[in-house]
N, CA, C, O and CB atoms as a CASP TS submission, in Angstrom:
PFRMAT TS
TARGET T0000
AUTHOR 0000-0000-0000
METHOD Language model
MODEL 1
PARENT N/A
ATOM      1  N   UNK     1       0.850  -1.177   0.000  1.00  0.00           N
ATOM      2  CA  UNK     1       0.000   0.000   0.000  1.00  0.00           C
ATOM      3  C   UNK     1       0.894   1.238   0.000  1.00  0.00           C
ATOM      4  O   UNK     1       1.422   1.360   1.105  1.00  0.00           O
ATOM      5  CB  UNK     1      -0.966  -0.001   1.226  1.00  0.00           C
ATOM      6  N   UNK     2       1.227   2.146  -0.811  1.00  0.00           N
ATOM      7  CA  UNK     2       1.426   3.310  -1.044  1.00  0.00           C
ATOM      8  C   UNK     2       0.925   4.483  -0.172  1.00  0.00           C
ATOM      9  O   UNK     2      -0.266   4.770  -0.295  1.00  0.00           O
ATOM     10  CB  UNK     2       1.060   3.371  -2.125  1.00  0.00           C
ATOM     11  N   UNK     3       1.550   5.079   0.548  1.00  0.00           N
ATOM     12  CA  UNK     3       0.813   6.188   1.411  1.00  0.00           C
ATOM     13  C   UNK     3       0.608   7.383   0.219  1.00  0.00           C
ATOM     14  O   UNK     3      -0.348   8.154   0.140  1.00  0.00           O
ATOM     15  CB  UNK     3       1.877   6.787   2.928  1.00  0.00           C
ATOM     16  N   UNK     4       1.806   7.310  -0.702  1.00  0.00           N
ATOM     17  CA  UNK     4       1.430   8.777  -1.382  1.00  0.00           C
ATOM     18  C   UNK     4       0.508   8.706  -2.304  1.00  0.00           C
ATOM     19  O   UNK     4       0.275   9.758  -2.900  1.00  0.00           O
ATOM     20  CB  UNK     4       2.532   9.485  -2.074  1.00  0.00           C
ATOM     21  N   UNK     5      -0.115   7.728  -2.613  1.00  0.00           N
ATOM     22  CA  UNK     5      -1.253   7.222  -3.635  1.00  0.00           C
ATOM     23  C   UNK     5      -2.124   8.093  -2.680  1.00  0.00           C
ATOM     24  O   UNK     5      -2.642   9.107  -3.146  1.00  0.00           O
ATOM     25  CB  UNK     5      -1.665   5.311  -3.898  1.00  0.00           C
ATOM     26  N   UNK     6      -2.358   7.693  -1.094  1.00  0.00           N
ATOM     27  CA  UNK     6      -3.467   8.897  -0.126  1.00  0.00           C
ATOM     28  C   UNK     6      -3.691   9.828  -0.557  1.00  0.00           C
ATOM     29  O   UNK     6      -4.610  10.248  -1.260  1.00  0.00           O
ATOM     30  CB  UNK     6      -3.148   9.482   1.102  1.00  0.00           C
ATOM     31  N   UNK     7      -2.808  10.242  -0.139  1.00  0.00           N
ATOM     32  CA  UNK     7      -2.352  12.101  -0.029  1.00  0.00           C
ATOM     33  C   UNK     7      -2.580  12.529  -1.776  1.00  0.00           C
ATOM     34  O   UNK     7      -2.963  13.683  -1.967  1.00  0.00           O
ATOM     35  CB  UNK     7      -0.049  12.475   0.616  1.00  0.00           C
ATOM     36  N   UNK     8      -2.381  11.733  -2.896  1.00  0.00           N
ATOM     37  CA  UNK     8      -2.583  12.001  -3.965  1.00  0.00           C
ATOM     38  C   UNK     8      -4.176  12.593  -4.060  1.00  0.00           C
ATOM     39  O   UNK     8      -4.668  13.708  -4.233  1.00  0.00           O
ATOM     40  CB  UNK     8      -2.191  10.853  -4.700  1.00  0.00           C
ATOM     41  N   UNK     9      -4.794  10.985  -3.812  1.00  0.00           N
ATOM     42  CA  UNK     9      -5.957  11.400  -3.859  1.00  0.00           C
ATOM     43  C   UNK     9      -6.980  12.275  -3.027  1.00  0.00           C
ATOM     44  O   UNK     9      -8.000  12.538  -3.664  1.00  0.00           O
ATOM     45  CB  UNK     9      -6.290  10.571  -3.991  1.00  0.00           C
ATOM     46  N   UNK    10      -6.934  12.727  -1.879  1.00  0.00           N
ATOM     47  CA  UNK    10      -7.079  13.434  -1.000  1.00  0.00           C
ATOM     48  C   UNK    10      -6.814  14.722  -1.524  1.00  0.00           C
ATOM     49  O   UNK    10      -7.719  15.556  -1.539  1.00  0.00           O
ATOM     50  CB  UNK    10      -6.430  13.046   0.002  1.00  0.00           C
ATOM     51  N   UNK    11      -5.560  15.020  -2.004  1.00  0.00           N
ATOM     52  CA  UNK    11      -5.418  16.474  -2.411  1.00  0.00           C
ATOM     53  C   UNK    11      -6.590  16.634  -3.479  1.00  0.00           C
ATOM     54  O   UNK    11      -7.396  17.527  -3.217  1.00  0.00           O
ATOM     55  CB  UNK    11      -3.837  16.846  -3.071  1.00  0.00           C
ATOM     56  N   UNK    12      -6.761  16.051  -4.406  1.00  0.00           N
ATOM     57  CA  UNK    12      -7.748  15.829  -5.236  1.00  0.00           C
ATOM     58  C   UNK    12      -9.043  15.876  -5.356  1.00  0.00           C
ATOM     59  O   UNK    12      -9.838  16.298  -6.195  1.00  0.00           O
ATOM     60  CB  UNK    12      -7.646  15.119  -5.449  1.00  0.00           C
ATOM     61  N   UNK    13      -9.100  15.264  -4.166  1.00  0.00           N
ATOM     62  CA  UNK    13     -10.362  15.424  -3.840  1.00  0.00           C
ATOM     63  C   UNK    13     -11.012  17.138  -2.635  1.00  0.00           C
ATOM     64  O   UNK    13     -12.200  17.453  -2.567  1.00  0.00           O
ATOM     65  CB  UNK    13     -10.515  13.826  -3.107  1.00  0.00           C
ATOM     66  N   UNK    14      -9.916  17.878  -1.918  1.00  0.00           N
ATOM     67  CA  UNK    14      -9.669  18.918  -1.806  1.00  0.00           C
ATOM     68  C   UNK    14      -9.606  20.226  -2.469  1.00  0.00           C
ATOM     69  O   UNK    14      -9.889  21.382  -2.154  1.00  0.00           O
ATOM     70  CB  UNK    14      -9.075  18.702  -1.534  1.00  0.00           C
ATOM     71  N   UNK    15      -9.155  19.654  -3.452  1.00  0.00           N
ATOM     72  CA  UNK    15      -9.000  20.657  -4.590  1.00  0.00           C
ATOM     73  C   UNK    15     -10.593  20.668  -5.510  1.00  0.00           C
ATOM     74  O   UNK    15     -11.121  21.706  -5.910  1.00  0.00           O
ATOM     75  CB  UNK    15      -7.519  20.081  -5.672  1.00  0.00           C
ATOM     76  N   UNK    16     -11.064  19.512  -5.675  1.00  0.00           N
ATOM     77  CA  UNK    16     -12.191  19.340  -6.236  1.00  0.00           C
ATOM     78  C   UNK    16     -13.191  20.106  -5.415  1.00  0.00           C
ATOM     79  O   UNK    16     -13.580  21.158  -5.923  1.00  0.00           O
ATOM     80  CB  UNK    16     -12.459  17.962  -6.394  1.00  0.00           C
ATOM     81  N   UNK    17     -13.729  19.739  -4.119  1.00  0.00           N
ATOM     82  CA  UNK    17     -14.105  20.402  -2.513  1.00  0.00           C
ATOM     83  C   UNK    17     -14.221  21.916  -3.155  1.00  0.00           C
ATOM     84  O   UNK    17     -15.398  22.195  -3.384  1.00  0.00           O
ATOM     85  CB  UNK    17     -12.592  20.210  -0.967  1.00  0.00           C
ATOM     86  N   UNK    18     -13.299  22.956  -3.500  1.00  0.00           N
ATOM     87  CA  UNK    18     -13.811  24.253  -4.037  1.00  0.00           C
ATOM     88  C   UNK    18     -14.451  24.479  -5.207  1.00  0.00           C
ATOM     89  O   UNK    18     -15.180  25.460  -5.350  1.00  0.00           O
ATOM     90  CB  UNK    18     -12.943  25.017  -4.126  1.00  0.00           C
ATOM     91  N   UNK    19     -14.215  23.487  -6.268  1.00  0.00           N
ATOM     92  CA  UNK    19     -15.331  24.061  -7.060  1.00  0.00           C
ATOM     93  C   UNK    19     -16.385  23.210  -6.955  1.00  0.00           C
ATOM     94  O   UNK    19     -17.261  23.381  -7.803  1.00  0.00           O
ATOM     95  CB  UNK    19     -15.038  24.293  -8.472  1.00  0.00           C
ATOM     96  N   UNK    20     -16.553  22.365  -6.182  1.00  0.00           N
ATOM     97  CA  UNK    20     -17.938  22.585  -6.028  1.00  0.00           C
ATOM     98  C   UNK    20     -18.949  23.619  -5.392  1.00  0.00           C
ATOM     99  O   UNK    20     -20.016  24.105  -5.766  1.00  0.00           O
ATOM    100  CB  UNK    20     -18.166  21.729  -5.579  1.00  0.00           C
ATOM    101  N   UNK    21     -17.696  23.821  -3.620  1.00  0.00           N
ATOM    102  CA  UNK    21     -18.575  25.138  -3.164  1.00  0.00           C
ATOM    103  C   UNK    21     -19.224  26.312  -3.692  1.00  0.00           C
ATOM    104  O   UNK    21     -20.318  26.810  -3.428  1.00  0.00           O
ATOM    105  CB  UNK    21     -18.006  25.694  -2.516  1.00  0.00           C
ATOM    106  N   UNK    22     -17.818  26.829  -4.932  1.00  0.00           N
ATOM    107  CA  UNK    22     -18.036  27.898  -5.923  1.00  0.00           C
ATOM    108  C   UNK    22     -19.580  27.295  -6.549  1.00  0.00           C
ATOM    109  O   UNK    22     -20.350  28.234  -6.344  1.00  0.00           O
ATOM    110  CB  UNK    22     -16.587  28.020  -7.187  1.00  0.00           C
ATOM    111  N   UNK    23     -20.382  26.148  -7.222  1.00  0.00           N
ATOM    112  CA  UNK    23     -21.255  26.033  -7.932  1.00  0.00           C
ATOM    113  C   UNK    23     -22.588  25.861  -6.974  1.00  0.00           C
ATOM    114  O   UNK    23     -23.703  26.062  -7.456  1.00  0.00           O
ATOM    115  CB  UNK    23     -20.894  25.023  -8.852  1.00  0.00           C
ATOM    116  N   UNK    24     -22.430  25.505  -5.689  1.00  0.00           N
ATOM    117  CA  UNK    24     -23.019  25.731  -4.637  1.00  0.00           C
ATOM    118  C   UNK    24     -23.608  27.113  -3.687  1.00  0.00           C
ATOM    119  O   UNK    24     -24.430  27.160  -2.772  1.00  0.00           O
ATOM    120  CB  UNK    24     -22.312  25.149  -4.156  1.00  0.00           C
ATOM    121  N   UNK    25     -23.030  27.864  -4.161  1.00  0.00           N
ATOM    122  CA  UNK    25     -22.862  29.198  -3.703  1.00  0.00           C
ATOM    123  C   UNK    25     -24.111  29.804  -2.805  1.00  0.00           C
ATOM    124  O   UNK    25     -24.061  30.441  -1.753  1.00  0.00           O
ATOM    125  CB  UNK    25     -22.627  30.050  -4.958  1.00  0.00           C
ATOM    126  N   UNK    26     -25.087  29.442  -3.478  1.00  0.00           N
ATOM    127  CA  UNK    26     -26.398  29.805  -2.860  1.00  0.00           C
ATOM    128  C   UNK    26     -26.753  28.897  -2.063  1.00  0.00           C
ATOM    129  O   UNK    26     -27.701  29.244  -1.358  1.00  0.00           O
ATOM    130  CB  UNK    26     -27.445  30.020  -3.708  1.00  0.00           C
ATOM    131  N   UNK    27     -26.393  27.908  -1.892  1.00  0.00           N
ATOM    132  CA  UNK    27     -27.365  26.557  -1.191  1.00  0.00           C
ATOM    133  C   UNK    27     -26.864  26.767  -0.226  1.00  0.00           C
ATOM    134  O   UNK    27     -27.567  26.854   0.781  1.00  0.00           O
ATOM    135  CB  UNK    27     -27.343  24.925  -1.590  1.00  0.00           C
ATOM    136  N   UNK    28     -24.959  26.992  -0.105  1.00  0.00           N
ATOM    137  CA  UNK    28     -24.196  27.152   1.182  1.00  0.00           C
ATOM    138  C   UNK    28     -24.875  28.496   1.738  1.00  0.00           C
ATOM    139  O   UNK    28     -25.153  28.281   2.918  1.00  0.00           O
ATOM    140  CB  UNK    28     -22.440  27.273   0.952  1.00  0.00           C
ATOM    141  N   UNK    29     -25.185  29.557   1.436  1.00  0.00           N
ATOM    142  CA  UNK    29     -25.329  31.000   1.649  1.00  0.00           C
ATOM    143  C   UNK    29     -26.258  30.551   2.765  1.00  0.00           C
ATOM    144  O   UNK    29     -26.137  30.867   3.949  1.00  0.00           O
ATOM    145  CB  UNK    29     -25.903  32.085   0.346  1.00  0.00           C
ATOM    146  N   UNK    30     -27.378  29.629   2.141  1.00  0.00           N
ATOM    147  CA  UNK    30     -28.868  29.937   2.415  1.00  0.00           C
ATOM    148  C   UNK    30     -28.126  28.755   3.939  1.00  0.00           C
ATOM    149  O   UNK    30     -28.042  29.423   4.969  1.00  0.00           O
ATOM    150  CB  UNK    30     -30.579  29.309   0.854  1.00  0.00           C
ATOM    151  N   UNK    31     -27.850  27.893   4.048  1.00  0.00           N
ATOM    152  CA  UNK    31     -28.041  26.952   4.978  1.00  0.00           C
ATOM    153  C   UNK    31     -26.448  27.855   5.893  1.00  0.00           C
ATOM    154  O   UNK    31     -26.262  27.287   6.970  1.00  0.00           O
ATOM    155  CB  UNK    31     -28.019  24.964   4.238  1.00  0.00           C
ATOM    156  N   UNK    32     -25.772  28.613   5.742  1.00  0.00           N
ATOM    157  CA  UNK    32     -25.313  29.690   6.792  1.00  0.00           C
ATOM    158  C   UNK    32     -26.080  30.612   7.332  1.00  0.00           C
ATOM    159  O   UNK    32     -25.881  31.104   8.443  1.00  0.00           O
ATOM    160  CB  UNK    32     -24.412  30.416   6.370  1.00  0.00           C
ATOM    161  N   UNK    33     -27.249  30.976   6.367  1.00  0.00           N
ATOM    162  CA  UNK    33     -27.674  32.020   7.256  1.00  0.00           C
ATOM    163  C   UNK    33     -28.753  31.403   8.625  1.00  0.00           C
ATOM    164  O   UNK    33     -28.947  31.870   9.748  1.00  0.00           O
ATOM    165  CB  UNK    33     -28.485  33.167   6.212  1.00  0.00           C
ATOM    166  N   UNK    34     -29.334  30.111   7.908  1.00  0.00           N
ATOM    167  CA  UNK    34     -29.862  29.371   8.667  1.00  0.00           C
ATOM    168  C   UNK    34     -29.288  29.047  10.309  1.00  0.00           C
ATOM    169  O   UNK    34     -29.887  29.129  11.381  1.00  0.00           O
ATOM    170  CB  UNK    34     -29.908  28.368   7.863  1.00  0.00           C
ATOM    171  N   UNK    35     -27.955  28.671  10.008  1.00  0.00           N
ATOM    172  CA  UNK    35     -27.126  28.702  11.137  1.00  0.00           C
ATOM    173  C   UNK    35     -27.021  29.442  11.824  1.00  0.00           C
ATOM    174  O   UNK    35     -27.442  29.280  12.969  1.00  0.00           O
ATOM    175  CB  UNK    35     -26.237  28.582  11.052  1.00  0.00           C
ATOM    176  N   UNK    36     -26.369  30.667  11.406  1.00  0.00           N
ATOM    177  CA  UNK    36     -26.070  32.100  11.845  1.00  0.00           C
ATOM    178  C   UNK    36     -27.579  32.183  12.608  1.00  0.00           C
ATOM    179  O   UNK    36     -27.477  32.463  13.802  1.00  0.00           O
ATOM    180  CB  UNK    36     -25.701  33.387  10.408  1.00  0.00           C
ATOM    181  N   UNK    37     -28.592  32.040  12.251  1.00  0.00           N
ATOM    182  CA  UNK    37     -29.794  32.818  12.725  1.00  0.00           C
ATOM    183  C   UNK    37     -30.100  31.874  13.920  1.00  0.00           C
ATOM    184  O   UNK    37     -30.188  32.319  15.064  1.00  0.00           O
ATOM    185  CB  UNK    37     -31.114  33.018  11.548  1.00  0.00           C
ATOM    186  N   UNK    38     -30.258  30.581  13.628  1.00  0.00           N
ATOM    187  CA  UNK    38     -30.416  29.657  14.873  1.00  0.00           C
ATOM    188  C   UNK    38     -29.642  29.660  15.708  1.00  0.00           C
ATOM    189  O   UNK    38     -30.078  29.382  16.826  1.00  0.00           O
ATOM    190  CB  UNK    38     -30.474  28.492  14.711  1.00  0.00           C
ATOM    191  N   UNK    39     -28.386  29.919  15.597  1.00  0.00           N
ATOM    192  CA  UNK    39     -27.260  30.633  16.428  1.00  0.00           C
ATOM    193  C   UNK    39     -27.133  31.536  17.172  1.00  0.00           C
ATOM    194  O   UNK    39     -26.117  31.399  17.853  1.00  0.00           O
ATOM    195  CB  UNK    39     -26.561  30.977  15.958  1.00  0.00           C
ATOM    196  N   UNK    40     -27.916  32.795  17.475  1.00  0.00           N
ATOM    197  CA  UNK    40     -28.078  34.341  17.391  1.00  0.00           C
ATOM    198  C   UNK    40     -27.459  33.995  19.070  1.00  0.00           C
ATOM    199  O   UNK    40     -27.402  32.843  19.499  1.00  0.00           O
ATOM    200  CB  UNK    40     -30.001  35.279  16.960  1.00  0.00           C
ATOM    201  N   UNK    41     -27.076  35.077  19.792  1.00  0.00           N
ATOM    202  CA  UNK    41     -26.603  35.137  21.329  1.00  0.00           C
ATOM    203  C   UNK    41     -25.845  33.473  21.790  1.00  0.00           C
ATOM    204  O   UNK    41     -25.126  32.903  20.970  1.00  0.00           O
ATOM    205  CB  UNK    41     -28.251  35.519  22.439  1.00  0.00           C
ATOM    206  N   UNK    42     -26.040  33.051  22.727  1.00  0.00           N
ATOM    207  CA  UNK    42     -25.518  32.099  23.343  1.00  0.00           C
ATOM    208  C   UNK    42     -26.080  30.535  22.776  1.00  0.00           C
ATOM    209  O   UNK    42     -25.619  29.507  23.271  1.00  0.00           O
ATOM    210  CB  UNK    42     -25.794  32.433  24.788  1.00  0.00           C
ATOM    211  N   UNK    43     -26.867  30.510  21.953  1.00  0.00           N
ATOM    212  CA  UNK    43     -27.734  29.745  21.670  1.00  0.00           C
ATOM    213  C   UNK    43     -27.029  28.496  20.810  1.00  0.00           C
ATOM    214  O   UNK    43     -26.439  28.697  19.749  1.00  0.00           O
ATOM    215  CB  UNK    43     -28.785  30.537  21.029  1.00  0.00           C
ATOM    216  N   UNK    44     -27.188  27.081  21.467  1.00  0.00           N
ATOM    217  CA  UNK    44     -26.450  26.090  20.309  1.00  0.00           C
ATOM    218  C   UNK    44     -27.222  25.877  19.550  1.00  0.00           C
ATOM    219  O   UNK    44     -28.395  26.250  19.576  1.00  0.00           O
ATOM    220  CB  UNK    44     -25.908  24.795  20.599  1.00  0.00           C
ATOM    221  N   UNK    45     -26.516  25.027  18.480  1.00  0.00           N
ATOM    222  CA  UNK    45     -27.069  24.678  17.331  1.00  0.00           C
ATOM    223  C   UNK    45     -28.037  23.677  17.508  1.00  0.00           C
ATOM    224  O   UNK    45     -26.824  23.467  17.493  1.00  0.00           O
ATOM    225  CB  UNK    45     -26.154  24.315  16.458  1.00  0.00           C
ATOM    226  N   UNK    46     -28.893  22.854  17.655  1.00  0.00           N
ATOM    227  CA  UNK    46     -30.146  22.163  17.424  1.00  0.00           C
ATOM    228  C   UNK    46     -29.842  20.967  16.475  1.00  0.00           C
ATOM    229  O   UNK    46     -29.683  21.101  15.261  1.00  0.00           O
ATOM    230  CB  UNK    46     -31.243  23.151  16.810  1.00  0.00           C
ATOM    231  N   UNK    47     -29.782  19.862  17.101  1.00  0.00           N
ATOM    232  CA  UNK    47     -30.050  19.003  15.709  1.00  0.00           C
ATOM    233  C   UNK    47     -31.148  19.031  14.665  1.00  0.00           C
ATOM    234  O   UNK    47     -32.235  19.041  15.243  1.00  0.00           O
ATOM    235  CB  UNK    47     -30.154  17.773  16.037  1.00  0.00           C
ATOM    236  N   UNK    48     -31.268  19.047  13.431  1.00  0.00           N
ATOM    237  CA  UNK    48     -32.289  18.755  12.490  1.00  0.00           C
ATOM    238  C   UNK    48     -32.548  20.781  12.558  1.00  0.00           C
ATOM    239  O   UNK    48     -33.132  21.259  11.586  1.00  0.00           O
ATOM    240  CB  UNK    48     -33.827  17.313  13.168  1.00  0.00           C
ATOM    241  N   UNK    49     -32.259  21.403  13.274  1.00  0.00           N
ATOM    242  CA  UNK    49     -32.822  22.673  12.888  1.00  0.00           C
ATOM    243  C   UNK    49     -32.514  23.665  11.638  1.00  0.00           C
ATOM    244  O   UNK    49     -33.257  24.606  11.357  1.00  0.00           O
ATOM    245  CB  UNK    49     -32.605  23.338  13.897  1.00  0.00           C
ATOM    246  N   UNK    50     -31.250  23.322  10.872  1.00  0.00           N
ATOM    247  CA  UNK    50     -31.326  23.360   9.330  1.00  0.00           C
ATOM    248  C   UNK    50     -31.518  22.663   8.656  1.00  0.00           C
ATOM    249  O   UNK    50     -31.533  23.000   7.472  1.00  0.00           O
ATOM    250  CB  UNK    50     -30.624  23.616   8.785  1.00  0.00           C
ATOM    251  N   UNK    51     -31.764  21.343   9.013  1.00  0.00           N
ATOM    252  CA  UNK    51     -32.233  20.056   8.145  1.00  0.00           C
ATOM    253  C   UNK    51     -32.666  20.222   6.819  1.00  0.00           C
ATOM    254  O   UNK    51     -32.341  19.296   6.077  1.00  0.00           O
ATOM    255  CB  UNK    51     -33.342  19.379   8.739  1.00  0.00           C
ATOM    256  N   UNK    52     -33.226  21.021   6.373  1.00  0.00           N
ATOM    257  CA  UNK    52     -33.883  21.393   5.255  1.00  0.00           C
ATOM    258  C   UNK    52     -33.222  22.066   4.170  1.00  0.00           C
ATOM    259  O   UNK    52     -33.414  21.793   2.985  1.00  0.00           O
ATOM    260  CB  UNK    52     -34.818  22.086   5.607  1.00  0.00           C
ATOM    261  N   UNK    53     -32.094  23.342   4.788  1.00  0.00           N
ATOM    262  CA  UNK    53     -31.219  23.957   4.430  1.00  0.00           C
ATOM    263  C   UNK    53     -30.003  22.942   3.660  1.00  0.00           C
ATOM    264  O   UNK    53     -29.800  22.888   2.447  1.00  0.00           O
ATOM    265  CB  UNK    53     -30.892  24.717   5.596  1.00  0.00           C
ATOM    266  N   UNK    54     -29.316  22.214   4.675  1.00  0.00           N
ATOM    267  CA  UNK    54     -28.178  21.101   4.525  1.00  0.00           C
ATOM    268  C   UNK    54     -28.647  19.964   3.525  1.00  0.00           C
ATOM    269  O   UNK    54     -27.751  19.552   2.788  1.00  0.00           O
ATOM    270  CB  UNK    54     -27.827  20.380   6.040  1.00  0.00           C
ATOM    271  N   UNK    55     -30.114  19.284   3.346  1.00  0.00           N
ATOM    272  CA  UNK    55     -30.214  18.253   2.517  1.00  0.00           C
ATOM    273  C   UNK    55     -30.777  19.256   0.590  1.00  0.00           C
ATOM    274  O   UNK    55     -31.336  18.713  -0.363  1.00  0.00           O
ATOM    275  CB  UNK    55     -31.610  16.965   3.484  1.00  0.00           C
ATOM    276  N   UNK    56     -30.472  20.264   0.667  1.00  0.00           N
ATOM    277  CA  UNK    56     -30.562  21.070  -0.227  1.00  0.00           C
ATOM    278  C   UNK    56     -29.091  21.367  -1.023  1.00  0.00           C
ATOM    279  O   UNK    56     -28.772  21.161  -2.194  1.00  0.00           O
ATOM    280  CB  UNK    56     -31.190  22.177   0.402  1.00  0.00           C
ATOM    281  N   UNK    57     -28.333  21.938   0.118  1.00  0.00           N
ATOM    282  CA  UNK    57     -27.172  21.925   0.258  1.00  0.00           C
ATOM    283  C   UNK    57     -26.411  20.701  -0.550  1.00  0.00           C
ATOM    284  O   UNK    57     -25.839  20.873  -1.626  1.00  0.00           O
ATOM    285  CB  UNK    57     -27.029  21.971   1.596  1.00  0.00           C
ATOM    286  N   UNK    58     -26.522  19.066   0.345  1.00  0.00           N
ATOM    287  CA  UNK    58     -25.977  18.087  -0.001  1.00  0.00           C
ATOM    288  C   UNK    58     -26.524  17.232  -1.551  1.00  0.00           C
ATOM    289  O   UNK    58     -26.094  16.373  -2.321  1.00  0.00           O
ATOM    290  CB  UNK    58     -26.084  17.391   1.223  1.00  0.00           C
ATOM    291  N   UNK    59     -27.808  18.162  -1.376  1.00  0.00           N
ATOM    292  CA  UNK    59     -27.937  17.598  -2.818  1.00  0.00           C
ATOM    293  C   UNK    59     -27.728  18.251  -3.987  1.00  0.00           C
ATOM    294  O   UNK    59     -28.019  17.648  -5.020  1.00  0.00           O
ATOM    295  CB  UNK    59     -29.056  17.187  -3.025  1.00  0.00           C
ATOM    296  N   UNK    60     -27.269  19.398  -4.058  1.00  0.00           N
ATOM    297  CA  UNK    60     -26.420  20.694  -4.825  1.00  0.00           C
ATOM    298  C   UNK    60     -24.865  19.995  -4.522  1.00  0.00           C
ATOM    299  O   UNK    60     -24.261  19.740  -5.564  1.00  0.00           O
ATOM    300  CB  UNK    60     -26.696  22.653  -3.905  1.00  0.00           C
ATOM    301  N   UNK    61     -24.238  19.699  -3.432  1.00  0.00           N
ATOM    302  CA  UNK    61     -22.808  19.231  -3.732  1.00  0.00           C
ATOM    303  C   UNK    61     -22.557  17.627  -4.855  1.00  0.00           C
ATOM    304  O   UNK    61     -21.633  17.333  -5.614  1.00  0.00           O
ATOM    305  CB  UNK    61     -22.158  18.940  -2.028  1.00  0.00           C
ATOM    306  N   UNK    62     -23.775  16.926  -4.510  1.00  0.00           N
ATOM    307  CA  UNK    62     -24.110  15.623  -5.093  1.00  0.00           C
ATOM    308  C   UNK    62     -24.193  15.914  -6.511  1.00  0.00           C
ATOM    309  O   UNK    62     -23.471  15.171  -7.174  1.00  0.00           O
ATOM    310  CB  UNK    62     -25.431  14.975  -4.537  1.00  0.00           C
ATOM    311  N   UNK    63     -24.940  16.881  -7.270  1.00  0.00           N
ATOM    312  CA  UNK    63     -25.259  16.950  -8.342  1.00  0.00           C
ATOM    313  C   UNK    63     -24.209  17.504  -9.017  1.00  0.00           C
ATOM    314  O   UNK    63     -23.822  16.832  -9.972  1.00  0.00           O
ATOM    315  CB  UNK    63     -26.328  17.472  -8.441  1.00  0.00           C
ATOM    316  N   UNK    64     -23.630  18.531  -8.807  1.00  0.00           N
ATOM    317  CA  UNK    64     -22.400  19.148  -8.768  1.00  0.00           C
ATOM    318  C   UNK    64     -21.118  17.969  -8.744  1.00  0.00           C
ATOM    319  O   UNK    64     -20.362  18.304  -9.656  1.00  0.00           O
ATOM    320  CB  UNK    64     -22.431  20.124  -7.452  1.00  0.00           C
ATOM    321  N   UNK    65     -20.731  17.081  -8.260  1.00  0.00           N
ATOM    322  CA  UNK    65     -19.829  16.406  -8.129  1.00  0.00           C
ATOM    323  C   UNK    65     -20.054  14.928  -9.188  1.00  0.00           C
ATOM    324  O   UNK    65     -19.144  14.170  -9.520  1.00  0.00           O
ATOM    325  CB  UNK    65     -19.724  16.282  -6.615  1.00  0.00           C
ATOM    326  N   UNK    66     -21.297  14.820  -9.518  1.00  0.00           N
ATOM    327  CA  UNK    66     -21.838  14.254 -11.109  1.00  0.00           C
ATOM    328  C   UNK    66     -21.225  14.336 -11.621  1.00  0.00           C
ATOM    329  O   UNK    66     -20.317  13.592 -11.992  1.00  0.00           O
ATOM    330  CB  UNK    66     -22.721  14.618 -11.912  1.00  0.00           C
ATOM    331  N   UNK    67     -21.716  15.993 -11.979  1.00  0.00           N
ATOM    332  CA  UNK    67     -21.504  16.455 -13.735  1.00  0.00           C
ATOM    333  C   UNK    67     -19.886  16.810 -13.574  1.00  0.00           C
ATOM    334  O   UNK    67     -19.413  17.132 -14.664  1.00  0.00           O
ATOM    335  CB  UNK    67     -22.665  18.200 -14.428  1.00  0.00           C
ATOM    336  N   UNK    68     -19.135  16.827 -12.730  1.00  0.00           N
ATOM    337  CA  UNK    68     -17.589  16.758 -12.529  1.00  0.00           C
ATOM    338  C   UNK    68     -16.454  15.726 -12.651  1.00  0.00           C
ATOM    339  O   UNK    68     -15.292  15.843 -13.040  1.00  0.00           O
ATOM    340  CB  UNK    68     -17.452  17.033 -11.464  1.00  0.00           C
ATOM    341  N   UNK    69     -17.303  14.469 -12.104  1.00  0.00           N
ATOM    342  CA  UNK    69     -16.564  12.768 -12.641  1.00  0.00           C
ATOM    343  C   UNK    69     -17.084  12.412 -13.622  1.00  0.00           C
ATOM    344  O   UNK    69     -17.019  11.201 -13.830  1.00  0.00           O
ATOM    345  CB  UNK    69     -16.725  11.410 -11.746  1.00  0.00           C
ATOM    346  N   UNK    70     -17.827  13.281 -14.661  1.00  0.00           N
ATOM    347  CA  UNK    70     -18.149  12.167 -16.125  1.00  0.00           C
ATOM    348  C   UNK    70     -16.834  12.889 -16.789  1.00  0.00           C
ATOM    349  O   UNK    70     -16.452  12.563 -17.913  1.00  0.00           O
ATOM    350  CB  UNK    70     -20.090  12.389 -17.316  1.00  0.00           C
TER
END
């Protein structure tokens, strides 16, 4: 097993990691502000309380990362 075969692919997949965000742009926006707002003063985050935001999100990085490995 090759360690730098890892780190090969890892960088790769890192490097890939920004353009998707870049094609994501809005989905991330919208499920930060979500955060940010459920967040406001001392307040933690909530499980499931962007739920809606994030599976929007993950399915904008999903679709996005498609049309990138054909």
């Amino acid at each position: 097993m090759s360690g730098s075969n890892v780190w090969t692919r890892n960088r790769e997949k890192m490097k890939m990691f920004s353009e998707l965000f870049a094609e994501c742009s809005l989905e991330a926006a919208a499920y930060g502000r979500c955060v940010a707002a459920t967040t406001t003063g001392s307040q933690e985050l909530k499980k499931d309380a962007c739920s809606k935001e994030f599976v929007v999100l993950k399915t904008c990085f999903i679709n996005a990362a498609k049309k990138k490995c054909k």
